[in-house]
C-alpha positions as CSV (number, residue, x, y, z in Angstrom):
1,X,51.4,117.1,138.4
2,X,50.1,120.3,137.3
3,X,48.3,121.3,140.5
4,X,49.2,123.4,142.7
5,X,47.9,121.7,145.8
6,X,48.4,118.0,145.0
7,X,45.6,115.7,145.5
8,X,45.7,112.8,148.3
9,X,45.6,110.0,145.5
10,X,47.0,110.6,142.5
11,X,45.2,110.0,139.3
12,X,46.5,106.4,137.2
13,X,45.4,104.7,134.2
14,X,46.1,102.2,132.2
15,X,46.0,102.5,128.5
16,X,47.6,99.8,125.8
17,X,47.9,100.2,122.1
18,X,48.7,98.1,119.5
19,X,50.4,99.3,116.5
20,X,51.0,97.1,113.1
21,X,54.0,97.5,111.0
22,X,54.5,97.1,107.4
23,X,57.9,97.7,106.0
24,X,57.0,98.9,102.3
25,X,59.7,100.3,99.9
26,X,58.4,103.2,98.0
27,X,58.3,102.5,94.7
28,X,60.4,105.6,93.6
29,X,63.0,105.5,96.2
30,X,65.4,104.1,94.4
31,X,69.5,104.3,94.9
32,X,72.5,106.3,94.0
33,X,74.1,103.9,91.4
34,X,77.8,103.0,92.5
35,X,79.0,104.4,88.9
36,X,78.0,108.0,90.3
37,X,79.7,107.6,93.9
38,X,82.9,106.4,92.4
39,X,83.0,109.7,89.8
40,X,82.1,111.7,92.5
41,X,85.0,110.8,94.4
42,X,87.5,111.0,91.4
43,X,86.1,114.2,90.9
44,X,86.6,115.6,94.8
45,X,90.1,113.7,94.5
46,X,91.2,115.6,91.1
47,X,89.6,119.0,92.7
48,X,92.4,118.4,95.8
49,X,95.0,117.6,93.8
50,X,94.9,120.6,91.5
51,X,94.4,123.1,94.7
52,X,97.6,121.5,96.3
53,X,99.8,121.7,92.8
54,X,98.2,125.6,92.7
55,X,99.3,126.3,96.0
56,X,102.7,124.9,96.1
57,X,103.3,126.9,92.3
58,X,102.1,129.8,94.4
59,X,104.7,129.0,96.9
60,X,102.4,128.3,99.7
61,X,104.2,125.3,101.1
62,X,107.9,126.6,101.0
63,X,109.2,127.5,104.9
64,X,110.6,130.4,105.9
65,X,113.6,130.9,108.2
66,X,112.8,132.2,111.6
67,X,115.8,134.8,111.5
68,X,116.3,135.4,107.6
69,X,119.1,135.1,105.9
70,X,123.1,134.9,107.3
71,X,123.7,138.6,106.2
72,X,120.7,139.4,108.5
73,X,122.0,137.1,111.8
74,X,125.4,139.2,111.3
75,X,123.5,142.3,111.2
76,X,121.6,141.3,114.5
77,X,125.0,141.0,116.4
78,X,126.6,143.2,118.0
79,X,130.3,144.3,116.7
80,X,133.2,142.5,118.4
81,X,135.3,145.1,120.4
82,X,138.6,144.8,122.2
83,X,139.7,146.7,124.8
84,X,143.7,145.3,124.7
């Protein structure tokens, strides 16, 4: 309650209300026709397809090696020495 020093009773009533429902469809609400969903899906599925063929021209997808080529391993050790 909103008081700040609470009453000995507090207040209750009883209220009941009755609401009626109609379910009316508007008469401009129409919807999407399936012809326009399945284009827009071919559409979104072309768009993909020509990103990925863009990006793997561009070289996106090819992996590199962690350590470069062989002539760079051999240049990362260290020279073989013997002490005979």
């Amino acid at each position: 309650m909103p008081y700040r020093i609470l009453p000995r009773q507090l207040p209750q009533k009883e209220l009941q209300v009755a609401t009626a429902v109609q379910w009316i469809k508007a008469e401009g609400s129409h919807g999407v026709p399936l012809w326009i969903i399945i284009l827009a899906i071919l559409v979104g599925l072309l768009l993909l397809g020509l990103l990925i063929y863009i990006l793997y021209k561009l070289g996106f997808f090819k992996r590199s090696l962690p350590y470069g080529t062989a002539m760079e391993k051999a240049q990362l050790k260290p020279p073989a020495t013997s002490d005979a």
